[in-house]
N, C-alpha and C positions, 0 to 999 in steps of 0.2 A: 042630670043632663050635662055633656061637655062641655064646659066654656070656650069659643073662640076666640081665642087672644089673635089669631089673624085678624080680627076685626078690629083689635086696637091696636094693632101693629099701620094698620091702612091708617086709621083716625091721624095717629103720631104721623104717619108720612105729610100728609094732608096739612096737618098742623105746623110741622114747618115748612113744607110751603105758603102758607100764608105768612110766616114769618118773612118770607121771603119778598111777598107780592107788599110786605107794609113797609122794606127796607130798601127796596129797591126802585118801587113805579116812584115814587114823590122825584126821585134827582131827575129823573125823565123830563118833569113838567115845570122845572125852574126858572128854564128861559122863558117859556109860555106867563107863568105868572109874571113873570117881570113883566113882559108885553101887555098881557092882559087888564090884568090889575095896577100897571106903576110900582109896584113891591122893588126896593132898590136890592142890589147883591148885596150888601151886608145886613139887611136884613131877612136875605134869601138863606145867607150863610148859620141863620140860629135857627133853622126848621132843623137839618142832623143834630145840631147838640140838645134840641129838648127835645127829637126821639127818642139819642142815647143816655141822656139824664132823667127822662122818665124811667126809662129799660131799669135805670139802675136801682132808683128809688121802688121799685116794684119788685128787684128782687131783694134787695133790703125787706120789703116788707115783708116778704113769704119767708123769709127765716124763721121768723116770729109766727105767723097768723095762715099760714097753707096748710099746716098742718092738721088745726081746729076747726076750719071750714071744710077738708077734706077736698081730694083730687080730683073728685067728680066737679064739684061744683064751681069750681075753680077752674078748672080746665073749659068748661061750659061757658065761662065766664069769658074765656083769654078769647073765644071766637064769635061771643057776640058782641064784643064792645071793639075787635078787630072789624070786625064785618060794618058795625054802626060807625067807627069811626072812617073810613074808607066810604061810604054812604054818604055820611057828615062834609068829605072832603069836595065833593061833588054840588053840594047845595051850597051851605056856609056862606062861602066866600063871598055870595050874590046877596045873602040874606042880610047880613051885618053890616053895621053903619063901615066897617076895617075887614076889608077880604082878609089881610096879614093877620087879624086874631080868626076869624075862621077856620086859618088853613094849620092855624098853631092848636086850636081846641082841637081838630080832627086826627090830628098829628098824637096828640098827645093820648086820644084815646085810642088809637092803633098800636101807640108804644104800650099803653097797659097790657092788651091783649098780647104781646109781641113778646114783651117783658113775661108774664106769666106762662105762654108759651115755652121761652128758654127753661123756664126755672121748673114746670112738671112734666114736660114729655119724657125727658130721659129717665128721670125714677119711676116714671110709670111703664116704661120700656123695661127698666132696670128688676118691679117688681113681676113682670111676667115670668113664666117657666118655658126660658127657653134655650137652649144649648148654644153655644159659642154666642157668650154673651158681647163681648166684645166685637167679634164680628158683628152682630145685629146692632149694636150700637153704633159700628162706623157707617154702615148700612142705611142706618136713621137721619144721619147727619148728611149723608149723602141727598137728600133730597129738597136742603135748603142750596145746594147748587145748583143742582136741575131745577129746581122750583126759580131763581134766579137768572137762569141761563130764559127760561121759560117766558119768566115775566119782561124778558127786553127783548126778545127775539121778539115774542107775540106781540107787545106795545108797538116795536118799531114797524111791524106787521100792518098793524091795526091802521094807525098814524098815514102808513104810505098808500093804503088803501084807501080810509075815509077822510082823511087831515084830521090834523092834529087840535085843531077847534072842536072835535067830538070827543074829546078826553074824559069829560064828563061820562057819558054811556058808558067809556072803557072803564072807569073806575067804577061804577054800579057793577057792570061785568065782573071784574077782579073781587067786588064784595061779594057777589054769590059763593065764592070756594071758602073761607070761613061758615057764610051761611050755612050751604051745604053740611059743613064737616059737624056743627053743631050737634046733628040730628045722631051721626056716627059714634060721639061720645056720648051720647043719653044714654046709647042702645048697648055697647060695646064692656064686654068686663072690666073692671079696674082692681089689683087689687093693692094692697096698704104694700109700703118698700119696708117698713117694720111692725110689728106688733105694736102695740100701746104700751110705752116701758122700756121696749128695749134698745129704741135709737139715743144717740148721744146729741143733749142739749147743746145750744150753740154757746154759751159758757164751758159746756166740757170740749167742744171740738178749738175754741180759742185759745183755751192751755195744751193744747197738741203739739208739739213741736211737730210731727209728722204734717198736719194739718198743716201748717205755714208752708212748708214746701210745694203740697198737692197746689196751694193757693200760688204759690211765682212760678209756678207749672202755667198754672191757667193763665194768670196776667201775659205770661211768654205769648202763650197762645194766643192768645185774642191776639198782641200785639203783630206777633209776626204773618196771621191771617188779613186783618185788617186793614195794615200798613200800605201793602201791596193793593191791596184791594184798594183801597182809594185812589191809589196813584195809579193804576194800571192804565188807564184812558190817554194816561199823559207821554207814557211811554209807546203803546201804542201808538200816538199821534207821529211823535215824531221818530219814532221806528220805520212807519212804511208811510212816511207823509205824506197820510190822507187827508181830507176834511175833520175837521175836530168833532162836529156831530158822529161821524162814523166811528172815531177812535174814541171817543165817550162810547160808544155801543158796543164797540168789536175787543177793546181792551177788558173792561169788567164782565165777557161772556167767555172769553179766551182763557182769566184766569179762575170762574168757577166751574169752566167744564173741565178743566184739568184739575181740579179740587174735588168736585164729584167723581171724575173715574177714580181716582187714588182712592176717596173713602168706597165706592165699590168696589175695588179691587180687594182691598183690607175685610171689605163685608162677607166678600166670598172666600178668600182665603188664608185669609189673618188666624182662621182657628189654629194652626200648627207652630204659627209665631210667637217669637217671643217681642211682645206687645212694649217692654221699655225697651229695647235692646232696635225693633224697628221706627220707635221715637226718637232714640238717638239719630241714627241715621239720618231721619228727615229733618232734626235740628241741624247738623253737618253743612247738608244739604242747601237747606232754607238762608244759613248765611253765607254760603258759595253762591247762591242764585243773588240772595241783597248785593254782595262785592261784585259780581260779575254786571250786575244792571248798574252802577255805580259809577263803578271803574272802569269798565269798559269804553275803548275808545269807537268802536263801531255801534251805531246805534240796531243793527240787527240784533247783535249779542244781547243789549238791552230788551229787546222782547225776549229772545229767548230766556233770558234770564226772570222775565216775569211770569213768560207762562208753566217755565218749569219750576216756579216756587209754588205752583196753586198745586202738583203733583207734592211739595214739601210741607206745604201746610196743612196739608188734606187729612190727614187725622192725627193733627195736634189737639184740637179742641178735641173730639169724640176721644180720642186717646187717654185726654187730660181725664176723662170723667170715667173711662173706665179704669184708670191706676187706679183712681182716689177708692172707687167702689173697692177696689180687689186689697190697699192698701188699709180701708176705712171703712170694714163692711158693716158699722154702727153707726155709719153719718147718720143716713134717714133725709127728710127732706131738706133740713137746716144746710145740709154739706151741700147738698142739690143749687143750692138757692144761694150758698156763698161760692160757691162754682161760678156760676153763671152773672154775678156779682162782679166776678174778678176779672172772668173772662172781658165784661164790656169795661171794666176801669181801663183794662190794658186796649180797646180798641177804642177806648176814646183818648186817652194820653198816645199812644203814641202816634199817628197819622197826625192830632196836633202837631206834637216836637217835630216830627220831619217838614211841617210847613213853614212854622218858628223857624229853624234849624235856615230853610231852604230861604228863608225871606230873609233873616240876617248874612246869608253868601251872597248877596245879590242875585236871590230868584235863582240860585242854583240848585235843581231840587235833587241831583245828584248828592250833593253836598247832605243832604237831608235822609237822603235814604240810606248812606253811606253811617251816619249816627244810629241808623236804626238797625243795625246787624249786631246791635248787643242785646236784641230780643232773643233770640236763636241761639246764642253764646249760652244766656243767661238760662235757658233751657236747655242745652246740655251737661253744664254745669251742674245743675237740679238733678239730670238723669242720673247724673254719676255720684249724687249725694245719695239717689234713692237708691240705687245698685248696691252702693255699700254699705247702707241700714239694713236691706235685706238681707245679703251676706251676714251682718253681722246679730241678725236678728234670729237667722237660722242654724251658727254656729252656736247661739245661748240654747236652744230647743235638743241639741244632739248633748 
């Protein structure tokens, strides 16, 4: 009988979209908890760093132990403890003597599933049999935009219709599409990204000198994705100075719907490209767009400049992860999992530094963004270290 890997191609979509509904509803309901619960901002401010510092710890783990437990069970895993935790975030807070540890145990188990998410959808995309790999990978990634464009369109939706004191409902809501996706991975083929044997140990992928590059590849990425991503709201705000609830909403939608079309644009037609040669470019690009929001003395420029970095960023991360496959095709899952490792080091250092950065200028967050355009440097730089390994890796073979 055929196997349908269309059916795990849907699962994987699915999949990061919830990654997305676990990354994105919680900044939504910040000011609410403040109100709700008393929870002060600074300790509103450590609910993203122990998502991200779960994310990371979890792909730490799967270097080691995804492998043994395998991708089925794993993957099963990443969506019910996504779904339970997202559940969790809806009761907790009412249940416990501290809503604030509530909302951090719910938090923390969204980040596992979220974390395990990053680290086996793309080898398990990776091990399907399907032509323009690459494209289908930037295609994959294309749906934690839409799935993020999705989850604040539909909240702010939800919110203007019922108020925002039903948040609770909404988040049971947003748990059914993990739920759901569950049943799709039971059912759905999977198969192994290597034989038993033949993938390379993460002691042999750590003496790689190739291997460290693939990795300031990724850390590039996450940073130069990220960076903007946090900050877009703010630019927004004071670009078409709106209400800040609105530029909180219309800023982080403006730049993952221009991050989505670029990776579907690469989905569909990326197969005839050459895959470092258009990552170059969008590093270029990526810190034309940083200096232009920066430096620029009009604040229209300043949008522009944010929403045409989510068209620059847009397949850095998926990009990152097919070099490495095409560069590293013995990683296996360890390279998967130190990928996506790297990826969130670099998206949680650097939006840090631009706020350091922005809060030592006197709250000038130009000033901060303007330090962050050595993410995009430092990722072309890398391009053109990896262009002339190849050259010269293809002159030893002739």
């Amino acid at each position: 009988m055929k196997k349908n890997y269309k059916k795990t191609l849907t699962a994987c979509y699915l999949g990061f979209v919830t990654q997305a509904i676990s990354a994105n509803f919680m900044p939504l309901l910040f000011l609410t908890f403040r109100d709700s619960y008393g929870i002060t901002l600074e300790k509103i401010a450590m609910i993203p760093m122990v998502f991200y510092l779960s994310q990371l710890l979890i792909d730490l783990a799967a270097t080691r132990y995804a492998d043994r437990i395998g991708y089925r069970a794993c993957v099963i895993a990443s969506q019910v403890v996504s779904s339970a935790g997202l559940i969790l975030m809806a009761f907790l807070p009412e249940l416990l003597p501290s809503p604030f540890i509530g909302i951090l145990i719910a938090v923390v188990l969204y980040a596992i599933g979220s974390g395990l998410i990053e680290v086996l959808v793309s080898p398990i995309v990776e091990a399907c049999p399907f032509d323009n790999k690459a494209g289908v990978m930037s295609l994959l990634h294309s749906f934690y935009c839409w799935g993020a464009v999705g989850v604040i369109l539909g909240s702010t939706l939800f919110f203007f219709v019922f108020g925002i004191e039903h948040w609770k409902i909404l988040t049971v809501i947003w748990a059914l599409v993990p739920l759901y996706n569950t049943f799709n991975f039971i059912n759905c083929p999977i198969e192994r990204l290597n034989e038993d044997g033949e993938s390379m140990s993460a002691g042999q992928l750590l003496k790689t000198p190739l291997f460290w590059l693939l990795i300031l590849l990724m850390i590039c990425a996450g940073s130069s994705e990220a960076t903007m991503a946090q900050w877009a709201s703010a630019f927004t705000e004071s670009a078409l100075g709106v209400p800040k609830v609105v530029g909180d909403l219309t800023g982080p939608c403006m730049f993952a719907m221009f991050m989505g079309v670029a990776r579907l644009l690469y989905g569909k037609f990326g197969e005839k490209l050459d895959l470092v040669r258009i990552m170059l470019l969008c590093g270029i690009l990526c810190a034309g767009c940083y200096l232009l929001a920066s430096l620029s003395p009009l604040p229209v420029l300043g949008l522009i400049g944010c929403a045409v970095c989510g068209l620059a960023v847009g397949i850095m991360w998926p990009g990152s992860i097919s070099i490495s496959s095409q560069k590293c095709p013995r990683g296996g899952t360890a390279m998967f999992a130190f990928l996506a490792l790297a990826g969130d080091l670099g998206a949680t250092i650097s939006p840090t530094m631009v706020g350091s950065i922005s809060e030592m200028a006197g709250g000038n967050l130009k000033s901060g963004l303007l330090a962050a355009v050595v993410f995009p440097v430092i990722m072309v730089i890398t391009l053109v270290l990896l262009m002339r390994a190849g050259r010269r890796a293809a002159a030893r073979k002739q």
